[in-house]
C-alpha positions in Angstrom: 115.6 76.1 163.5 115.6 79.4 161.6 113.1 80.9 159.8 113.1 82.0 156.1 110.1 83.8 154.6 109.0 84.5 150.8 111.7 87.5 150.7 114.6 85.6 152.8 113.9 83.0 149.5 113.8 85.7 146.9 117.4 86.9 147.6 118.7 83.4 147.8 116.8 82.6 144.5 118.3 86.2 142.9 121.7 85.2 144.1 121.9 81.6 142.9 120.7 83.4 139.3 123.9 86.0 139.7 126.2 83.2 140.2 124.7 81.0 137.2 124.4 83.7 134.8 127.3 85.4 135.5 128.6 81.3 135.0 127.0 81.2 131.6 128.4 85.3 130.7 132.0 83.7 131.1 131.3 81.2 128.7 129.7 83.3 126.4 132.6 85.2 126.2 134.4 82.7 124.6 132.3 82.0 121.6 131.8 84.6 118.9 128.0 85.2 118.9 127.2 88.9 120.9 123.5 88.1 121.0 124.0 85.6 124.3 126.2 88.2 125.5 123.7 91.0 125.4 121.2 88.9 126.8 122.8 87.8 129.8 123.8 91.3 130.3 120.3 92.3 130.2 118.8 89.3 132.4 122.2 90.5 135.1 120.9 93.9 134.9 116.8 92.8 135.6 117.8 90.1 138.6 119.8 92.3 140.4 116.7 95.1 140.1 114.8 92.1 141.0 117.4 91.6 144.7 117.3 95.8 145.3 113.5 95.1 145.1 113.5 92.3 147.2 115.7 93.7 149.6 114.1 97.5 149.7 110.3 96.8 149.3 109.7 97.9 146.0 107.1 95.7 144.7 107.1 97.2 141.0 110.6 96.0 140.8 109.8 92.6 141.8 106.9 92.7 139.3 108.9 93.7 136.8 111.7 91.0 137.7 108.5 88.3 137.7 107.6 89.2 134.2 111.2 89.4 132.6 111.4 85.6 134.1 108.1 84.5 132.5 110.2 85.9 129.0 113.8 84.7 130.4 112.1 80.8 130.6 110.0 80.6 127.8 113.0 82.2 125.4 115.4 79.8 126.8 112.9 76.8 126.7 112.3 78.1 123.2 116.5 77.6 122.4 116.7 74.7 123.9 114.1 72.9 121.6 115.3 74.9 118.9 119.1 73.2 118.6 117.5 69.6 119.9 115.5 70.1 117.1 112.3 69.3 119.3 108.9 69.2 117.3 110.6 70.7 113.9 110.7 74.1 115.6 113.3 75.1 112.9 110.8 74.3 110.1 107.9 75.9 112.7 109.6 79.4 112.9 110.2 79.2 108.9 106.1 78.9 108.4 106.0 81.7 111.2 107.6 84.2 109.4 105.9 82.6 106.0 103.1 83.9 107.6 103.8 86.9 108.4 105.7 88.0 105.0 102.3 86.9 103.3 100.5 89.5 106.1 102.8 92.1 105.3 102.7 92.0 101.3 99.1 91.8 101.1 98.6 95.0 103.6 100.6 96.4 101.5 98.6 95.5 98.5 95.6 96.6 99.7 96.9 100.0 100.9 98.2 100.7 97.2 97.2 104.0 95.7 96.0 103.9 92.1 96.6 106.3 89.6 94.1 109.3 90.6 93.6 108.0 93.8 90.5 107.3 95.3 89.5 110.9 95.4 86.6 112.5 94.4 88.4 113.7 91.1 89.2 110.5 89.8 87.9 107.9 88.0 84.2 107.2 89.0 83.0 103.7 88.2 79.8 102.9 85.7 77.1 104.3 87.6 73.7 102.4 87.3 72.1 104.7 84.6 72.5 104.5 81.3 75.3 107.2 80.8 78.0 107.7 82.0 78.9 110.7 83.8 82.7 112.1 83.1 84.9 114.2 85.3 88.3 116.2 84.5 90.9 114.6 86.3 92.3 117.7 87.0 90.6 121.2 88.1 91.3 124.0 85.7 91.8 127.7 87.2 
C-alpha cells in the first residue's frame, strides 16, 4: 500500500480544482456575463499558487490559497442560494445595501459645512449671559 501524506493530498486536491474550474471557464465562455469569467480566472491563478506552494514549501502561498478558498466557498454558497432563491437572499442583499445607503447619507449629513463654518469667526451661539456678544464674520486689514 502506498503512502500519501497532507501535501501528496494537496496537489491531488489543487489538480482536481484545475480540471473543474478550468470545466466551469469553458462554460463560461459561452454565456455573455465577464464577471464568472474573471472570477474563475482569478481562482485558476490562486490554486495553481496554491500547487507551486504545495509542491516548493512555501507555506505563505498555501496560506494565502487557504484563505482565497474560505472566500471561493462562501461567495459561491452565497450564488447558489441567491438564484434558488434560498431564505429571500434577493430581498436580504436589497435591505443590505438599504442599510448602508442610509449609513452613507447621514455621514454625509453630519459632516456638512454650514455657512461660516464651525470656525472661530463664525456665528457663536446665545451665550448664557444676558447679551449677546457679536463678531465680524470676516477680519478687516
Amino acid at each position: 500500500m502506498g503512502y500519501c501524506n497532507g501535501r501528496c493530498t494537496l496537489i491531488f486536491i489543487c489538480g482536481m480544482q484545475l480540471v473543474c474550474v478550468l470545466e466551469r471557464q469553458i462554460f463560461d465562455f459561452l454565456g455573455y456575463q465577464w464577471a464568472p469569467i474573471l472570477a474563475n480566472f482569478v481562482h485558476i491563478i490562486i490554486v495553481i499558487l496554491g500547487l507551486f506552494g504545495t509542491i516548493q514549501y512555501r507555506p505563505r502561498y498555501i496560506k494565502g490559497y487557504a484563505v482565497w478558498l474560505v472566500l471561493w466557498v462562501t461567495w459561491n454558497v452565497f450564488v447558489i442560494c441567491f438564484y434558488l432563491e434560498a431564505g429571500d437572499l434577493s430581498k436580504l442583499a436589497g435591505f443590505i445595501y438599504a442599510c448602508y445607503v442610509v449609513k452613507c447619507i447621514t455621514e454625509e449629513e453630519d459632516s456638512f459645512d454650514f455657512i461660516g463654518g464651525f470656525d472661530s469667526y463664525g456665528y457663536q451661539g446665545p451665550q448664557k449671559t444676558s447679551h449677546l456678544q457679536l463678531q465680524p464674520m470676516y477680519m478687516s486689514k
